[in-house]
C-alpha positions, 0 to 999 in steps of 0.5 A: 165286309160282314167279318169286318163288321162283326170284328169292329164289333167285338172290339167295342165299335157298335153296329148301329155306330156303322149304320149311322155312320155309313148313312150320314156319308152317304148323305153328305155326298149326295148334298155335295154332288147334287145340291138344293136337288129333291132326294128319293130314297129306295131302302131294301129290307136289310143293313143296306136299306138300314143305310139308306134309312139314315141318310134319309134322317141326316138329308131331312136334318139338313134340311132337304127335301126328301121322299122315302120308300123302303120295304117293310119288316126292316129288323135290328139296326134297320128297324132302329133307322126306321124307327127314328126316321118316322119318330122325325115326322118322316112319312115312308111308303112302300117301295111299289108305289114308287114312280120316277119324278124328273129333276130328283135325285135317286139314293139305291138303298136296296141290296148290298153286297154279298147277293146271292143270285140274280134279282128276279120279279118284282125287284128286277122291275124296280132295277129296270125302273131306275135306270130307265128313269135316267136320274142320277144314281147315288148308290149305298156301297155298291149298286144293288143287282152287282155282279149280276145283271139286271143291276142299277147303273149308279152314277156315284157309289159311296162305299165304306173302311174299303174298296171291295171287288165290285168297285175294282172288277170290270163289268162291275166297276162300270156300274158304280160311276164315281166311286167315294170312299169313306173310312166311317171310323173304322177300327183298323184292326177291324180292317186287317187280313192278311188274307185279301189281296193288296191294293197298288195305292200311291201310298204304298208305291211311293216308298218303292221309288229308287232313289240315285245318289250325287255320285250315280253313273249309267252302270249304278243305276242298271242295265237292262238287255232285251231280247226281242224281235222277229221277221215280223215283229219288229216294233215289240223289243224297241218298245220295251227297250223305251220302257226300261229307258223311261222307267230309269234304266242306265243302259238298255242293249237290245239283242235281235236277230240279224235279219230282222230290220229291229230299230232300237232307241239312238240310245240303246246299244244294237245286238244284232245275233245270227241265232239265240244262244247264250254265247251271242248273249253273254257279252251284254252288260247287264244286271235283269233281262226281258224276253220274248217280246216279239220273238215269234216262235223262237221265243223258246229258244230266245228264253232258255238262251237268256236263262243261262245268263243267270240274271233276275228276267222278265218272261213276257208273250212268245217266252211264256211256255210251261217248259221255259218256266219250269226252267226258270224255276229249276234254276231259280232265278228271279223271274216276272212273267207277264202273260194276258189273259189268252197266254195265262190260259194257255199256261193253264189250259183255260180259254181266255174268257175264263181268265178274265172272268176271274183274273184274282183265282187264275192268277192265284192258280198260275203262281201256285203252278210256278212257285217263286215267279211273281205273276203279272195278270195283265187286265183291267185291273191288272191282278199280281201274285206270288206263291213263294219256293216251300221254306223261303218265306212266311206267308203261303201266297201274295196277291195284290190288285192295281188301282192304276191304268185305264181302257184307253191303255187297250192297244198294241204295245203296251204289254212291251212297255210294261217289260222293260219297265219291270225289267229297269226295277229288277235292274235296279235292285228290287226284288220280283214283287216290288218290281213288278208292283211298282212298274204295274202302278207307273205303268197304268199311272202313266196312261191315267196322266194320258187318259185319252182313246188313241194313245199309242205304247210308245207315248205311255213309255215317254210319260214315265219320267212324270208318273215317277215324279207325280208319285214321288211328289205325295199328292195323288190320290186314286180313283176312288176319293177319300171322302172328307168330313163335314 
């Protein structure tokens, strides 16, 4: 955040014309979220504080009552907030005699981002007593302490020109409550580099939708085969035949092992196979394939069989082997694998602990390793990348972060579902990162419209057809809300 500050700078946008507009956002959704209520105001020594300094200003304009208690030796822009704040009357003690008053509102203006360790000593205190004071939190851009514990548990965090790490990554996330974003007048070239990861935003989704011509047929508009199933495993290829069913497929067949009791959707064609070769596989029509899911300790066999098909697949659970995706891209096909977090770490030789301490890097690491197959890190959120074949495209490497999707979604089955998803889109047309950013968004979009614990797979898959159709309709917002002006 500091580069995009310093880049807005050097294109004439002052910094003190940041911290003034960042302090009256604040300010504004305090008085929105917690009207006619008393504001205390916790302001640390840097820009943060500053922030705080100025919706302390604009609070007391408002006519508010207000309380502020701040560190001393603020300098610079926050000195400057100081300074107007006690040239309106404003009294402001130090932060250590602060107790906690039932019935006010807390603003934590204390440490932003870019902390360097964890807070210790007089501020772990400070942290330990405003959350035990149970008051609402509002927090000045991301609750102070993040990422590390102690932290303040917020209950609104205001944040400003973008979403940063702390607002998408769990435990973080978990920290800032509702989240509002406010543009503060951000130049956009401020804003731009090429170098963060994308967010997944219903703006930016919604011109990936395909759209079907008046004359379309179930052979135009893709067919998807699905290889799947296991002695065992029975449920995981019927769920992700549903997924590219409801995610628009034409046709979805099923190829499964003959002994294996497989019931597919009524509407999909039975495969039945006595063994995975490409010979039992060759007669389905189809224009992408999604493979492994519950295949067992065939999925090997099930993938290389699939791969002699030659069409753009879906690797997913028991077909993702480091052999299999070398194949995949010797033979360069269009590929999408799928892992989550235990089976990216077998991939890479990690625990899935580390995995999903650090889902940005080790998806990024797991592209690199396989160039030119588009990685879907499942999680909370789910991390997308791309480090595309040497010589094949202008960028070095593709990252991008869903914004979709929710705890709920933490059951059996789901990761079935996004296959067949993602496969319908390769069916369609889309290339691998298009497809598995559109079917990633729909996916979590269609939990989002669920939103309840005890959801079932199957029940994300059938909400399909309405996540498309909200997303097409141009009236979602995300998680986080765009914060209006006064």
């Amino acid at each position: 955040m500091r580069e995009v500050d310093s880049r807005a700078v050097k294109l004439g946008y002052a910094s003190l014309l940041l911290m003034e507009a960042a302090g009256r956002a604040v300010a504004q959704a305090t008085l929105r979220a917690y009207p006619g209520r008393r504001v205390v105001v916790l302001c640390g020594k840097g820009n943060n504080g500053g922030d705080g300094l100025v919706a302390a200003r604009w609070l007391k304009v408002s006519g508010g009552e207000v309380e502020v208690y701040a560190a001393d030796h603020q300098q610079n822009d926050a000195g400057l907030a100081r300074a107007a704040l006690q040239a309106q009357g404003t009294e402001i003690k130090g932060l250590e005699v602060w107790n906690p008053q039932p019935g006010s509102v807390l603003i934590d203006g204390l440490f932003g981002t870019g902390l360097k360790g964890v807070l210790e000593g007089f501020w772990a205190e400070l942290v330990g007593k405003i959350n035990q004071s149970k008051l609402p939190v509002v927090a000045v851009d991301v609750p102070s302490g993040v990422p590390y514990w102690p932290h303040v548990q917020a209950s609104l965090t205001v944040t400003f020109a973008g979403l940063k790490t702390e607002h998408l990554f769990y435990p973080s996330r978990a920290a800032c409550g509702q989240i509002l974003l406010d543009s503060i007048g951000m130049p956009p070239l401020a804003l731009e580099n090429p170098e963060l990861p994308e967010l997944l935003t219903p703006k930016t989704m919604q011109h990936l939708l395909p759209t079907r011509l008046g004359d379309a047929n179930k052979g135009s508009v893709g067919r998807v085969l699905v290889v799947g199933g296991y002695s065992t495993y029975t449920g995981a290829p019927t769920l992700s035949a549903l997924g590219a069913a409801r995610a628009g497929a034409g046709l979805v067949t099923v190829a499964y092992p003959a002994d294996s009791p497989v019931q597919p959707p009524l509407e999909a064609i039975r495969k039945p196979v006595p063994n995975w070769s490409f010979e039992h596989l060759k007669s389905a029509k189809a224009e992408a394939v999604a493979v492994g899911m519950g295949t067992g300790p065939d999925g090997a066999k099930a993938a290389l069989a699939a791969l002699e098909l030659h069409r753009p697949t879906v690797l997913d659970a028991d077909a993702l082997h480091p052999s299999v995706l070398d194949a995949y891209v010797q033979a360069a096909i269009p590929t999408v694998i799928t892992p989550h977090p235990g089976e990216a770490g077998r991939l890479l030789g990690q625990t899935a602990t580390e995995v999903a301490a650090n889902p940005l890097l080790f998806a990024a690491v797991l592209a690199r390793q396989f160039p030119g197959v588009t990685v879907v890190l499942k999680g909370g959120p789910t991390v997308i990348a791309l480090s595309p074949t040497p010589g094949t495209e202008h960028r070095a490497s593709y990252l991008a972060v869903n914004t979709t999707g929710n705890p709920a979604m933490a059951t059996g089955g789901m990761g079935d579902v996004l296959s067949g998803i993602v496969a319908a889109y390769l069916a369609w047309g889309l290339q691998p990162w298009d497809a598995a950013r559109l079917g990633v968004y729909l996916h979590g979009l269609s939990g989002d419209l669920l939103g309840r614990v005890g959801m079932l797979a199957h029940e994300v898959a059938e909400g399909l057809p309405e996540a498309a159709y909200r997303l097409g309709q141009g009236n979602l917002e995300g998680f986080w809300q765009a914060q209006k002006p006064f």
